[in-house]
C-alpha positions in Angstrom: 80.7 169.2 27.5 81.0 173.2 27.6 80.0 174.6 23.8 79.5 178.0 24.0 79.3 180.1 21.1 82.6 181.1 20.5 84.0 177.3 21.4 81.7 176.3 18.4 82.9 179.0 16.1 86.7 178.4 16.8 86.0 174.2 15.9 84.3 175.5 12.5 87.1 177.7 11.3 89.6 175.1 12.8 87.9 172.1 10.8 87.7 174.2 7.6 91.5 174.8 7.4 91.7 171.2 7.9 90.4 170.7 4.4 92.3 170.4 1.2 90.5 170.6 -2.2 87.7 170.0 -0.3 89.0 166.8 1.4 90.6 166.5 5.1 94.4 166.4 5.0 96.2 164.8 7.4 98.9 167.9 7.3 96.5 170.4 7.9 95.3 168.4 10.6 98.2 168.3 12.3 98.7 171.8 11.6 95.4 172.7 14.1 96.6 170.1 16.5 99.8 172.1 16.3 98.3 175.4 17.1 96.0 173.9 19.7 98.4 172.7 21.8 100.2 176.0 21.3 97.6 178.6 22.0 96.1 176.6 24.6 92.3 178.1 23.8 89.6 178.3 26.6 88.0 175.5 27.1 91.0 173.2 24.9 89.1 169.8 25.6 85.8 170.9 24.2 87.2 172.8 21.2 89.0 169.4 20.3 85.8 167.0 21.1 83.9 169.3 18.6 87.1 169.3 16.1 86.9 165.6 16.5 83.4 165.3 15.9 83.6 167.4 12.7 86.7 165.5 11.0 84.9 161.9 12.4 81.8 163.1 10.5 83.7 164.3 7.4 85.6 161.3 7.1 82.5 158.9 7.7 81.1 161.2 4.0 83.9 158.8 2.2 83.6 155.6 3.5 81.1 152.9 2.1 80.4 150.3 4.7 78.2 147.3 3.1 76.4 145.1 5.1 75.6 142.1 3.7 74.5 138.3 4.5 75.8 136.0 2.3 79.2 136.5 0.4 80.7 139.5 -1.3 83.0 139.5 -4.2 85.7 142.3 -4.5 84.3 143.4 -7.8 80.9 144.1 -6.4 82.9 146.0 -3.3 84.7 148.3 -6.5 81.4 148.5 -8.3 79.5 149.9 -5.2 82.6 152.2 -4.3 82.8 153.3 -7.9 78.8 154.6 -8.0 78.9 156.0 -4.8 82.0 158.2 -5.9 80.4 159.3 -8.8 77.2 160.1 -6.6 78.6 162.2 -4.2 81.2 163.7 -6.4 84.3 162.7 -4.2 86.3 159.2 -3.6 84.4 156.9 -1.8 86.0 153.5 -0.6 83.8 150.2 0.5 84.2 147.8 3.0 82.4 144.6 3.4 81.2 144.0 6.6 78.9 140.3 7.2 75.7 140.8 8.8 73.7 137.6 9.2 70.5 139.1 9.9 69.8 140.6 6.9 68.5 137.3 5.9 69.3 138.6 2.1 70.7 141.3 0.1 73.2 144.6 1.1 72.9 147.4 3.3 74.7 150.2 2.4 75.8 153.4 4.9 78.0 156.3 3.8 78.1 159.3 6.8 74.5 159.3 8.0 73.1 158.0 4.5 71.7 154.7 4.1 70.7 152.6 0.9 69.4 149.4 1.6 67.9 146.2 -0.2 67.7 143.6 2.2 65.0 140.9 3.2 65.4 142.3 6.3 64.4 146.0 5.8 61.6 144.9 3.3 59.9 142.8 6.0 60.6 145.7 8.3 58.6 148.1 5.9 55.9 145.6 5.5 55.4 144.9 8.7 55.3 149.1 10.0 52.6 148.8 6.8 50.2 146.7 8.3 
């Protein structure tokens, strides 16, 4: 993929106006896409591919996904969604998602972050201990 310097600039200042209050807006979105088609920049495909990339990674900041192995009840879903909001100061949402190998407990991944308390990753830790 071509990124020169001024490719990587123009996605920067092309996913900040895609922000409202701090939050990606679907109109402003469009917006860009608008103008990219449009102006037909230099090197279009890897302007958007980094545009991409940067709303993708954005987006991913407000999502909860919870891993877990045994069942998950919807209040535990709103309580995790409800102290990850108030960690990161914006609304996060939660989705359960089953994962047998975890043997026990709930992983947790918001954007790159994860939280976990799992059988799984404490045997993991043990095991890298010894």
């Amino acid at each position: 993929m071509r990124g020169d310097k001024k490719t990587k600039l123009l996605a920067k200042q092309l996913f900040k106006l895609s922000l409202r209050d701090g939050q990606v807006s679907s109109e402003q979105v469009a917006g860009v896409l608008s103008y990219i088609e449009q102006a037909a920049p230099r090197h279009a495909l890897a302007l958007l591919k980094l545009y991409q990339q940067a709303i993708v990674t954005e987006l991913a900041k407000s999502h909860a996904r919870v891993e877990h192995a045994g069942p998950i009840s919807a209040t535990t879903l709103q309580l995790i969604a409800s102290a990850m909001t108030k960690k990161y100061a914006r609304p996060v949402t939660a989705t359960a998602q089953p994962n047998p190998r975890l043997l026990a407990g709930l992983r947790v991944r918001i954007g790159s972050d994860l939280y976990e308390s799992s059988v799984a990753g404490q045997l993991a830790t043990l095991s890298h201990a010894v």
